[in-house]
N, C-alpha and C positions, 0 to 999 in steps of 0.2 A: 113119716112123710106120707103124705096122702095124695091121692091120686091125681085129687084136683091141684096140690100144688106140684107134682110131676108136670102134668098138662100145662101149668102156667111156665113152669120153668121153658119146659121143650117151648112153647110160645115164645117166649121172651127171648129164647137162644136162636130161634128161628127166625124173628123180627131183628134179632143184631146182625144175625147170619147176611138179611135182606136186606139192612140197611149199609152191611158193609158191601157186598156183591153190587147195589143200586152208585155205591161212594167208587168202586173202585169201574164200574162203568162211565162213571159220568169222568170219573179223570182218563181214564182210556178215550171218554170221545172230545174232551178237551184236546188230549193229547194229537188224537188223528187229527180233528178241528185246528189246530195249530199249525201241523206239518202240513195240512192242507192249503194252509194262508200263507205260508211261506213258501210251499212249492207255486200257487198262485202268484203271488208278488214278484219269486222269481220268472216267473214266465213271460211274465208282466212286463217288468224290467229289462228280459231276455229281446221280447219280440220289440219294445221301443227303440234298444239299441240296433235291430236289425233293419229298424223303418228308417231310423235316420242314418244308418250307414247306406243304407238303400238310397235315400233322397240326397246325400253326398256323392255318392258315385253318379247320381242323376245327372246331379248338378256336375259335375267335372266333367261330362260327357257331354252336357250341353253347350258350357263354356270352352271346351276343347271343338265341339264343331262350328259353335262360330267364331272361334278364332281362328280354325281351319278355313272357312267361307269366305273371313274376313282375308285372308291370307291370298287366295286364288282372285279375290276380287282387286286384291294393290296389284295380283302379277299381272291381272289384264290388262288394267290399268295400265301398267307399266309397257305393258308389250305395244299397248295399243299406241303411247306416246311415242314409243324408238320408231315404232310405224309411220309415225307423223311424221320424225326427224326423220329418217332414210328417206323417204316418198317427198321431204322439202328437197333433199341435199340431191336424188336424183332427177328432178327438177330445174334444181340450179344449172347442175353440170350438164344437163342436157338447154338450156340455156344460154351458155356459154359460147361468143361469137368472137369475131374479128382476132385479131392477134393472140390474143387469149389462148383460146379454139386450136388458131394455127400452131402455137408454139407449143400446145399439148401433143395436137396430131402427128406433129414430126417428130416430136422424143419419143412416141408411142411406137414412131415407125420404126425410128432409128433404132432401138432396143429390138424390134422382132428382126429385123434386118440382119443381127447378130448371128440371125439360126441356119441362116441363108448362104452360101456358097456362091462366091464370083461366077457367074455364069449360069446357073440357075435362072431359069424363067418362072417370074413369082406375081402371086395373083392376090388382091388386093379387095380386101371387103371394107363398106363404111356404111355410114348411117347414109339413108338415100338424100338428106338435106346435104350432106359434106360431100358428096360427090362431085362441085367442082374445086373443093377446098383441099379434098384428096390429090386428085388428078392434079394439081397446077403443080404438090410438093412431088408428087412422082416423076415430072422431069427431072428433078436431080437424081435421080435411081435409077441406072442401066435395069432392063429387061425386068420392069416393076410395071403394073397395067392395073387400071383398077376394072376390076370382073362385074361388082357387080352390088346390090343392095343387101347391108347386113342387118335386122332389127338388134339395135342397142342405141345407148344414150351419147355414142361420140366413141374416137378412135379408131382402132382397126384389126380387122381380123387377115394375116396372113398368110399364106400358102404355098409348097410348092413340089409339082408331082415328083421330078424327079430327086427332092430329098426327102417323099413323105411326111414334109415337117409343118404340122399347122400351129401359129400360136394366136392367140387371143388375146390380144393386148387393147382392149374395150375400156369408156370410161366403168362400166357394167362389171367387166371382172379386176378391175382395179379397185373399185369399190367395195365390191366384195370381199377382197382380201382386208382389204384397210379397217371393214366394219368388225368382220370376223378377229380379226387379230385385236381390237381398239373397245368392241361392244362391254366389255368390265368397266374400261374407264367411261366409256361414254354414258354407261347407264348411272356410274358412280355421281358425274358430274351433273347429269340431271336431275337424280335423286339423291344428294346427298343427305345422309342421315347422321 
């Protein structure tokens, strides 16, 4: 063997050597190149899912606040109507005249009358319009006076020091109680859904 084909061979095994080291680089940067494109793709994948769970939670937050808006705007709504009805109905009953009136004012009386002790000197509030409507039914009540002007929509506020006993028998706190106790149904009847 001669040197020159020594030199060829060492060439030749050098050149397979290069062509295998070049073979097994290029599959190494395929391979990176690969897991690259797939951690890519997944990331890819990752953050779209994260944009549209993003943009759903958006949206449910958006549609939750105006159905919350929408929700404060029906209560207005609503309150603002019972407003109408209460402010019609005390209206009416301040309203309210001739026999009507009277035969309210005297069951109004007759019931606080109840608190009141035979003998007892007892002091008599009204509307300052009822004041002779008051005064004519206090003739039938021993030691009953009417004192003096009450603001409210009708009835009467009664008195008396030595039982300390005041009650409020007004169309105003009659109302009141009836709205209070009645306001579910009332509101159901107006709004019914």
């Amino acid at each position: 063997m001669s040197l020159d084909t020594v030199v060829e061979d060492i060439r030749e095994e050098a050149h397979a050597r290069a062509e295998d080291i070049r073979a097994e680089g290029e599959a190494r940067a395929e391979e990176i190149e690969s897991a690259a494109e797939e951690e890519a793709e997944e990331i890819v994948a990752s953050a779209e899912q994260e944009v549209e769970r993003e943009i759903e939670q958006l949206h449910e937050q958006r549609l939750s606040s105006a159905k919350l808006e929408a929700k404060q705007k029906r209560l207005e709504a609503r309150r603002d109507v019972l407003g109408d009805v209460r402010e019609q109905v005390e209206d009416e009953l301040a309203a309210l005249e001739g026999e009507t009136r009277e035969e309210l004012t005297r069951t109004l009386l007759d019931a606080a009358s109840d608190e009141f002790d035979e003998g007892d000197d007892v002091n008599v509030y009204g509307r300052a319009s009822d004041e002779e409507l008051i005064t004519s039914i206090l003739d039938d009540y021993n030691g009953y006076e009417y004192t003096g002007e009450y603001e409210c929509l009708g009835g009467v506020v009664v008195e008396s020091g030595q039982s300390r006993v005041r009650v409020n028998n007004t169309f105003d706190s009659l109302l009141e109680d009836v709205w209070e106790d009645n306001l579910r149904d009332i509101s159901n009847r107006l709004f019914e859904q």
